[in-house]
MIKE-212281 format. One record per residue (C-alpha): residue number from 1; residue in three letters; x, y, z. Coordinates in steps of 0.2 Angstrom, whole numbers, plus 5000, padded with zeros to 4 digits. Layout:
<pts>
k|r|xx|yy|zz
NUM|ALA|X|Y|Z
...
</pts>
This chain:
<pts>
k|r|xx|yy|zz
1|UNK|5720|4862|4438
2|UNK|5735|4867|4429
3|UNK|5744|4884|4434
4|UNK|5741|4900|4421
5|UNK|5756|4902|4410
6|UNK|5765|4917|4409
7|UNK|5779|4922|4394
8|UNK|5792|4935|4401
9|UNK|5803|4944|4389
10|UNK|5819|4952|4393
11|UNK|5827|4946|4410
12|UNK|5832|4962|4416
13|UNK|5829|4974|4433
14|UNK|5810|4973|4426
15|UNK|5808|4958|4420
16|UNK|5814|4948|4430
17|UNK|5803|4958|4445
18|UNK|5788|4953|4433
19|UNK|5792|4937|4432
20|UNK|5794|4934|4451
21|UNK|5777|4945|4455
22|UNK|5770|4932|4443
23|UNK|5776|4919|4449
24|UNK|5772|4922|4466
25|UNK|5753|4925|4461
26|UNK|5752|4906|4454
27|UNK|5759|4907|4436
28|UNK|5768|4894|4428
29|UNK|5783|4908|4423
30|UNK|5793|4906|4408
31|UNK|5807|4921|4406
32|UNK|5816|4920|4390
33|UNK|5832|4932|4384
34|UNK|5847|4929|4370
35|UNK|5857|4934|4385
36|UNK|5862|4921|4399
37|UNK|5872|4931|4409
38|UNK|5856|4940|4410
39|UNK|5847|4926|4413
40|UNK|5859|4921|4426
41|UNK|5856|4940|4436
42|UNK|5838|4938|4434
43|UNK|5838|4920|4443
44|UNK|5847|4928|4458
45|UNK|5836|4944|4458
46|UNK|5821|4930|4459
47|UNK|5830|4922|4475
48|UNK|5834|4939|4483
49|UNK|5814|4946|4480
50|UNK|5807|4928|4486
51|UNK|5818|4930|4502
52|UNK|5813|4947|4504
53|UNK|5794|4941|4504
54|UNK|5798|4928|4515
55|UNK|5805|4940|4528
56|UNK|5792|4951|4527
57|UNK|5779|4940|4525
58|UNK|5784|4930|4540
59|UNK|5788|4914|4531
60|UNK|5801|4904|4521
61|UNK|5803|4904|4504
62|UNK|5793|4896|4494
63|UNK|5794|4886|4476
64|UNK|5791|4897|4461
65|UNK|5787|4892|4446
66|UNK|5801|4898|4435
67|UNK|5810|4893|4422
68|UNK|5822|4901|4408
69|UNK|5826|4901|4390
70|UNK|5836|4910|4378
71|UNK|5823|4902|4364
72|UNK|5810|4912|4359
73|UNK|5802|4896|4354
74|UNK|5798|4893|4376
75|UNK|5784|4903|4375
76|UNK|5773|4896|4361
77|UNK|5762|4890|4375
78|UNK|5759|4903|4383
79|UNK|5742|4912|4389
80|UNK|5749|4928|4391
81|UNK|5766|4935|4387
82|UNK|5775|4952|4394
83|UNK|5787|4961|4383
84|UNK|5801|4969|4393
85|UNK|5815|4973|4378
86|UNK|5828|4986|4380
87|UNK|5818|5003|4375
88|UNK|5824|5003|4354
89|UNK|5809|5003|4346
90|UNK|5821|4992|4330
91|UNK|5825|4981|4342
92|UNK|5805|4977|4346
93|UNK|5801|4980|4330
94|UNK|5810|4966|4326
95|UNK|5803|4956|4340
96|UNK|5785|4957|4337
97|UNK|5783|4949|4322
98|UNK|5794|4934|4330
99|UNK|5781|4932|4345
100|UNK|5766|4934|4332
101|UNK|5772|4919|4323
102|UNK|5777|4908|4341
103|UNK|5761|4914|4348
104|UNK|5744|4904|4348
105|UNK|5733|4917|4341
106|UNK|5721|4928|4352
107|UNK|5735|4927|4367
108|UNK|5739|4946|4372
109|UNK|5757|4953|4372
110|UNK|5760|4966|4384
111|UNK|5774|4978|4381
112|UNK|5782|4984|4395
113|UNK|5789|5000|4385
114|UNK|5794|5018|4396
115|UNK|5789|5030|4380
116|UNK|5786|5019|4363
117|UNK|5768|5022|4356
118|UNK|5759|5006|4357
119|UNK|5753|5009|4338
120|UNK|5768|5007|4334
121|UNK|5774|4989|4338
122|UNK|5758|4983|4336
123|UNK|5757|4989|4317
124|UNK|5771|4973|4317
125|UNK|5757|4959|4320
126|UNK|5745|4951|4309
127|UNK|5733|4953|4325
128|UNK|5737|4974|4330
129|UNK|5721|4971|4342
130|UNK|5731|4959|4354
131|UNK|5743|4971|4359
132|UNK|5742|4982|4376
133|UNK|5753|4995|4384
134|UNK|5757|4988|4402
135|UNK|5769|5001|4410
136|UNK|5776|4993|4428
137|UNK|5788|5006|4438
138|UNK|5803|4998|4446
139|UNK|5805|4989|4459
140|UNK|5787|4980|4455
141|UNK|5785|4971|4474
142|UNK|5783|4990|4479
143|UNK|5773|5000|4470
144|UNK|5758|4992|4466
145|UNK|5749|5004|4453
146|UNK|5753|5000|4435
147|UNK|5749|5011|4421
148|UNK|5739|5003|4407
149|UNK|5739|5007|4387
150|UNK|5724|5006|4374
151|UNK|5730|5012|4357
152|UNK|5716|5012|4345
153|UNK|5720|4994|4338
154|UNK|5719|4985|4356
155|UNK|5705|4975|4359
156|UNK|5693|4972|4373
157|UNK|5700|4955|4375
158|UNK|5717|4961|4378
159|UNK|5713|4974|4388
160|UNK|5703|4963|4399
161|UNK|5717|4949|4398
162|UNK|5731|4961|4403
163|UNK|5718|4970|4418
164|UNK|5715|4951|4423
165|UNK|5734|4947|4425
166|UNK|5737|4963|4435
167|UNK|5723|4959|4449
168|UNK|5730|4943|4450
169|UNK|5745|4951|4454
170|UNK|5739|4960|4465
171|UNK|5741|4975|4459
172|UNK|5728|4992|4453
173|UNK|5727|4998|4437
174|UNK|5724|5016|4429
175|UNK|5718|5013|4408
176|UNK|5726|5028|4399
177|UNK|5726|5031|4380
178|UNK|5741|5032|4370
179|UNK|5754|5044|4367
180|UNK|5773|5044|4366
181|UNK|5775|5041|4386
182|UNK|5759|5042|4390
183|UNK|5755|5049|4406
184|UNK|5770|5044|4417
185|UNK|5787|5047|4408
186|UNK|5779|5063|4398
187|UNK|5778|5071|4415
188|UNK|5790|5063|4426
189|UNK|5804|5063|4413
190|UNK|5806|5082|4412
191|UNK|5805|5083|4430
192|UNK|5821|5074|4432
193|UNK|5828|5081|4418
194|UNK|5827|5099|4426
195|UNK|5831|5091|4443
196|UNK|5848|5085|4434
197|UNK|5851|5101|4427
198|UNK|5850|5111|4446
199|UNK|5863|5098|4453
200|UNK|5874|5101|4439
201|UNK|5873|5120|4442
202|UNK|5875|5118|4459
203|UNK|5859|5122|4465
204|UNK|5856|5108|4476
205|UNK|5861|5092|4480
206|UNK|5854|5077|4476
207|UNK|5847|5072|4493
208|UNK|5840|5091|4494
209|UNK|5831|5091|4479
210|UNK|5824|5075|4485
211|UNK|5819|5078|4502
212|UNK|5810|5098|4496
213|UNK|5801|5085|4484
214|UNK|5794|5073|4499
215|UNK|5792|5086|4511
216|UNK|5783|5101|4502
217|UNK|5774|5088|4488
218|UNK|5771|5074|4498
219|UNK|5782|5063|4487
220|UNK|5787|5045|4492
221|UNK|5804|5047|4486
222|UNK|5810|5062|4475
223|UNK|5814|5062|4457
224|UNK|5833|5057|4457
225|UNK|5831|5045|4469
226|UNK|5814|5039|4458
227|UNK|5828|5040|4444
228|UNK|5841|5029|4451
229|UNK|5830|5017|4451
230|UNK|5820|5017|4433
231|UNK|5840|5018|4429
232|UNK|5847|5033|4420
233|UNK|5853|5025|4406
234|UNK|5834|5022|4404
235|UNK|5828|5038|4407
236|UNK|5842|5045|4395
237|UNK|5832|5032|4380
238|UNK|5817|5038|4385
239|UNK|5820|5057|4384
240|UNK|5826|5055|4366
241|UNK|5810|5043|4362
242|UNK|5801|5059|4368
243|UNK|5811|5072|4360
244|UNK|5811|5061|4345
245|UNK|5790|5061|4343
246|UNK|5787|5079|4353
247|UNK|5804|5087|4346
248|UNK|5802|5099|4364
249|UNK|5818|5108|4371
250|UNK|5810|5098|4388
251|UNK|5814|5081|4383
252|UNK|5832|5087|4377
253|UNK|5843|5074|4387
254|UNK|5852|5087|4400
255|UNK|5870|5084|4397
256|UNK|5874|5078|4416
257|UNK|5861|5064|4415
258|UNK|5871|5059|4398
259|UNK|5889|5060|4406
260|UNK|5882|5050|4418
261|UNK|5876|5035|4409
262|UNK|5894|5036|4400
263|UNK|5903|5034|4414
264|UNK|5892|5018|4419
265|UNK|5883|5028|4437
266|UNK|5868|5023|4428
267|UNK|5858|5020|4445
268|UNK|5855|5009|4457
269|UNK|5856|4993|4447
270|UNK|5877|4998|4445
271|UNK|5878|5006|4464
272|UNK|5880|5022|4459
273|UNK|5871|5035|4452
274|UNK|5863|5051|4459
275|UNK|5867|5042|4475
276|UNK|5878|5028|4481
277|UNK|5873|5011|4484
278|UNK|5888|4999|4489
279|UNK|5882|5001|4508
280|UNK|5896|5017|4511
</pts>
């Protein structure tokens, strides 16, 4: 019996998580991106997570079935297929109709989006009904609750397709309606944004707004380090997606977060951000 076939698009910190999740649950894994050098990163973030699971799994690695492409073409066969784009709503926009047409029809696109209405990029489809929201938090091997979209097109089939892929994976699901940002990033987002703006005054350090966050809420890891990790030039996208649709002074991009991202501490991914991560 052949493997499932998953399509992964975009090769970044996400997708390329997605991808080795995937892979590791039995899918037959293709990750496609225009950009190579991506593609190259992404093949040695999959070695690094699959030796990381060795390690903790008290075993060696194993053969994952991976492989990559920059043609969009590499996914026509497909069962299902994971959206992972940079957060432009253009940019999907002009993707969607692309994967309508290399798609077999009925097979679900998930997009993995921080903010953009699922409404919206499935308006671009022939079929708006095989669209879902499927909202992974970074890093993927970690958390193992994902956030899952129904706009008012999606159907019972791509709901079900999209749930199906996630317990293979091994991972919970919570089915939320949708809305820019729908549960997650219209909450958590202004929480960093205010948390930025009390390191920029001085308030506090990042490492104490952290630790009043795990110790007095019961908070894994606060909402910089939280940050550091989504990557701030992501959060930055998503706050003006949000202010954008909600036009609140709360999704207002706090001007730290944006000085930030323009002088490249955009998290953990570029080892530094609200915190350091080049082992000093």
């Amino acid at each position: 019996m052949s493997a499932p076939t998953l399509g992964v698009i975009g090769a970044g910190v996400i997708g390329s998580s997605v991808a080795h999740a995937a892979a590791a649950a039995g899918y037959a894994v293709t990750l496609v991106d225009t950009d190579t050098a991506a593609l190259n990163a992404a093949r040695a973030a999959v070695r690094r997570h699959e030796r990381l699971a060795a390690l903790l799994g008290g075993r060696g690695p194993r053969p994952l079935d991976i492989r990559s492409s920059t043609d969009l073409a590499d996914v026509a066969g497909a069962g299902f297929v994971v959206e992972n784009t940079t957060e432009s709503e253009p940019g999907k926009r002009e993707l969607y109709p692309l994967l309508d047409k290399a798609l077999a029809p009925g097979v679900t696109i998930a997009a993995n989006t921080s903010a953009i209405p699922i409404a919206r990029l499935a308006q671009c489809l022939a079929d708006p009904g095989r669209v879902v929201g499927v909202h992974f938090m970074n890093p993927v091997d970690r958390i193992d609750m994902v956030e899952v979209v129904r706009a008012p097109s999606t159907s019972d089939t791509a709901l079900a397709a999209a749930r199906d892929l996630l317990g293979r994976m091994g991972k919970r699901s919570v089915v939320v309606n949708d809305a820019p940002g729908f549960v997650i990033n219209r909450v958590l987002m202004p929480v960093v944004n205010l948390a930025a703006a009390v390191v920029a005054d001085g308030v506090a350090t990042p490492n104490q707004v952290d630790e009043l966050f795990k110790g007095c809420l019961g908070h894994t890891s606060g909402p910089l380090r939280t940050a550091d990790l989504i990557g701030l030039d992501t959060v930055v996208r998503t706050l003006d997606v949000l202010h954008e649709h909600y036009g609140s002074t709360e999704f207002a991009a706090h001007p730290h977060l944006r000085r930030m991202v323009d002088e490249g501490r955009t998290g953990a991914k570029s080892g530094r951000g609200f915190y350091s991560y080049d082992g000093s």
